[in-house]
N, C-alpha and C positions, 0 to 999 in steps of 0.2 A: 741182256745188253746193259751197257755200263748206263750211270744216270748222270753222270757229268758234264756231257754236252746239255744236257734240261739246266742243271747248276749254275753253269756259265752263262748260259743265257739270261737267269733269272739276275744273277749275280752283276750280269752287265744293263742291265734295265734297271735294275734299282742303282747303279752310281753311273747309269749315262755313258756307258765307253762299249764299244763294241767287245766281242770275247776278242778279237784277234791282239787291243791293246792288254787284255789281261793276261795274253798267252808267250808273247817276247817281244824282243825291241826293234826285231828286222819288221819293215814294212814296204813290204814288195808291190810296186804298183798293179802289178799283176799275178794271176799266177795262173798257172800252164796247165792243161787238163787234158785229158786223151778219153777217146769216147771207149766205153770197155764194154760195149753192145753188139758187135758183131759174131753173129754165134752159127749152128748150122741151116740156114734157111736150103741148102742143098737138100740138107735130110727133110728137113719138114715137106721142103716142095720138088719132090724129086724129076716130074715133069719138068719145071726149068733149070733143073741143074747150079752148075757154080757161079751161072748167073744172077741166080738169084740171092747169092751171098753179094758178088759183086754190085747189086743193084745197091743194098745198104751201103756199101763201100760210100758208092758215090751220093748216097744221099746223106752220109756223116762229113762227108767232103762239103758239098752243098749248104750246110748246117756251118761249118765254120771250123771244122776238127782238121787237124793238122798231124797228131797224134790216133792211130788205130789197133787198138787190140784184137784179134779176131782170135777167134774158140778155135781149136786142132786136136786132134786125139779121137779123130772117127772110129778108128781102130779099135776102141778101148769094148764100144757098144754096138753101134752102127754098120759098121763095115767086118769084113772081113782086117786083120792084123795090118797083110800086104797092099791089100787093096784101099785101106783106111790112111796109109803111109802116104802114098799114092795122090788120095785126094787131097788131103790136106797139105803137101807139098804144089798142087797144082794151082790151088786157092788161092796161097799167096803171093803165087808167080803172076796171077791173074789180078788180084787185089795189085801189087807194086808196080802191075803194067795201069792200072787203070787211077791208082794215085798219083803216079810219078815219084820222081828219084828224091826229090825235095821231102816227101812223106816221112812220119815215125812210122815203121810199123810192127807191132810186137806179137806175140805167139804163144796163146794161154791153154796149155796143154790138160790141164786140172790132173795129172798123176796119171796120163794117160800109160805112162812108158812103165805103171810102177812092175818091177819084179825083169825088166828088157832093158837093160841099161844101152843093149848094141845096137835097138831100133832108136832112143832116143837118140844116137850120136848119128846114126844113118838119116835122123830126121835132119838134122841140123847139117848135114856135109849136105844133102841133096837141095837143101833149100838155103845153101849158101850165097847163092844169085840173090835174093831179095834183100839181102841187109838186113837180116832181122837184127830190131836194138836189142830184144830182150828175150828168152827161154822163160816163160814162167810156169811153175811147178812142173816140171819135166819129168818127174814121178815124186812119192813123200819123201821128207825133210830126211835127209843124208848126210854126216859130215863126210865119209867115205867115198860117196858117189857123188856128190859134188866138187871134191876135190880132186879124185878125178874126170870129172867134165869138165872143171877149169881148166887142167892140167891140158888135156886133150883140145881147146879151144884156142886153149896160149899156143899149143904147137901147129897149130894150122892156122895161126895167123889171124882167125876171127874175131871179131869187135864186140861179138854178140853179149850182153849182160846176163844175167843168172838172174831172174827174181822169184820170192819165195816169202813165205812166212805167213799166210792168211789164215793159217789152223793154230797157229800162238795162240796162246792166249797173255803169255808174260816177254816183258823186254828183254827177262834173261834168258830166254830161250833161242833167241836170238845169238848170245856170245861166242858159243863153238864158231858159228860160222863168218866173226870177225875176228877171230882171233886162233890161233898165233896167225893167220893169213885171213884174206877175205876170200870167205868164195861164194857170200853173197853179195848181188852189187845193187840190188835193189829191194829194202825191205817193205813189208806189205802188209803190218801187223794190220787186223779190221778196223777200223774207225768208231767202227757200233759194237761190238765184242769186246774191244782191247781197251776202247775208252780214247779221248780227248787226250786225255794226261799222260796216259802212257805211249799214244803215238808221239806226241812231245818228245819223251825221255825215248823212244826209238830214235827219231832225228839226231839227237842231238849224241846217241852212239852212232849212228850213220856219219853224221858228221868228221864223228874221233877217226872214224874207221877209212875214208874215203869212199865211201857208199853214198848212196841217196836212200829217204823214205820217201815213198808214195803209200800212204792207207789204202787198206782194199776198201773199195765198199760196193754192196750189190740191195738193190731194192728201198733206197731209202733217201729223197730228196733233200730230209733233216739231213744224213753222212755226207750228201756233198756239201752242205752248206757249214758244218763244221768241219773237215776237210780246209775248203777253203780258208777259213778261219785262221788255222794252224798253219796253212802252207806259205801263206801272207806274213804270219810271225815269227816263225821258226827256220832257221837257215836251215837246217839238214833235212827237212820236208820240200822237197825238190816240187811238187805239183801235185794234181789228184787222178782217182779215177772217177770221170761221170758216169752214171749209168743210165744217167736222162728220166729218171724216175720224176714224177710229179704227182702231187696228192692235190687232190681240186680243195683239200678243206684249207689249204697254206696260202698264204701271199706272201711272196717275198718281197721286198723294198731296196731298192736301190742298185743290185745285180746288173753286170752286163756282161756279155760275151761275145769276143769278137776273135777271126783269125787266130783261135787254138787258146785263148786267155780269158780268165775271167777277170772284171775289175769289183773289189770289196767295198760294199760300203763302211763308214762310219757311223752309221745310226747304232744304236745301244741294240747289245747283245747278240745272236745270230742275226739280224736284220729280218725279220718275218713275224708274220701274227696269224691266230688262226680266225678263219670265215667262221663267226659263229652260227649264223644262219643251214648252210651248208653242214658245218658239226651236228646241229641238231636234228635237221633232216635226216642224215646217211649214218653219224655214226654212236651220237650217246647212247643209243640202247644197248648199246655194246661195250660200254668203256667201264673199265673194272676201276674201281675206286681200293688205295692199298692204304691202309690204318701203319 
């Protein structure tokens, strides 16, 4: 992982400014998060079925999320092809009856469709009732198969977004698919992989392009809180993904979250320090020191 978000923080404790004023000049009083934890709790708990995904639903509701990602692609592993199509079309129809119409709610396939181009488009006609905003990684990075799943999306009339990009590693990897046409509309380089800086310079191709960037991030309470950082300073960083991770060794300072937004503090650097107490107990004997 990149070392820059550690940089910025230091960078911004030693002159007093949080990263977000060293990152750009927009300063959004909030910014917009979607919970990106909803995953197969049907498969895990198969005695209570799609209720048991739906049960999350409503306690990411409950929690303040307004935006929902939920995991699809049972198919890939879990289920049978037809029968994994199946559940994960029923999911959502169950999740956007249990959210209501007012809800984001998005649909993170991880490549389930890769080498089936006709199931991922059979996934998306069947599950047209639910308003998905977004298709994310509906099999690997395509310019071909993405342009036509645009194509095919623009003639039926769907709103659905395309997101993609969390195995980049570079912002030019990204270019085929803004250019000559977009036929990504939401990019998703990692936060913790691609770095601080280079989701910056994705934004701000997102921006040229009419896309938006959202960072991926998964496992890492540091990636929301630089995330934020970014998404607060940077027009073309539309919001984040949370994945509600928490390290008991972090405190963070000043954060809040309410009805789907976080607000930023302005204390110096990510706003957080670590419990040294706690550090020394659970994890220095484990912490590799790099010359």
């Amino acid at each position: 992982p990149h070392l820059d978000g550690a940089l910025l923080d230091l960078i911004g404790k030693l002159n007093g400014k949080p990263c977000w004023k060293l990152l750009g000049e927009e300063d959004r009083a909030q910014v917009l998060a979607y919970d990106g934890t909803i995953y197969f709790a049907d498969i895990w708990f198969p005695q209570r079925g799609i209720r048991a995904v739906i049960e999350e639903v409503e306690e990411s509701l409950k929690k303040g999320y307004t935006g929902l990602k939920l995991k699809v692609g049972r198919g890939l592993e879990w289920m049978g092809r037809d029968a994994g199509l199946r559940r994960d079309v029923e999911v959502l129809r169950q999740a956007r009856k249990s959210a209501g119409p007012q809800a984001t709610i998005m649909a993170d396939d991880n490549n389930a469709f890769v080498d089936d181009f006709a199931r991922a488009w059979q996934f998306l006609e069947q599950s047209r009732d639910v308003n998905l905003h977004w298709i994310e990684e509906a099999f690997p990075e395509s310019v071909a198969d993405y342009g036509r799943l645009k194509d095919l999306i623009a003639k039926a009339g769907m709103k659905t977004l395309i997101a993609d990009g969390e195995n980049f590693r570079e912002p030019e990897e990204f270019d085929p698919y803004l250019k000559p046409r977009r036929l990504m509309d939401i990019l998703q380089l990692d936060i913790r992989n691609g770095g601080v800086l280079k989701c910056r310079q994705v934004g701000q191709m997102a921006k040229a392009a009419g896309a938006e960037a959202k960072p991926h991030n998964w496992a890492s309470q540091i990636g929301v809180l630089m995330a934020l950082h970014l998404a607060k300073s940077c027009p073309g960083v539309s919001g984040v993904e949370d994945d509600r991770s928490t390290c008991d060794a972090l405190v963070t300072e000043g954060y809040t979250f309410h009805n789907g937004f976080y607000t930023v503090p302005d204390t110096p650097g990510l706003s957080f320090s670590v419990d040294e107490k706690v550090y020394r107990q659970k994890y220095q004997a484990k912490e590799i020191i790099l010359d």
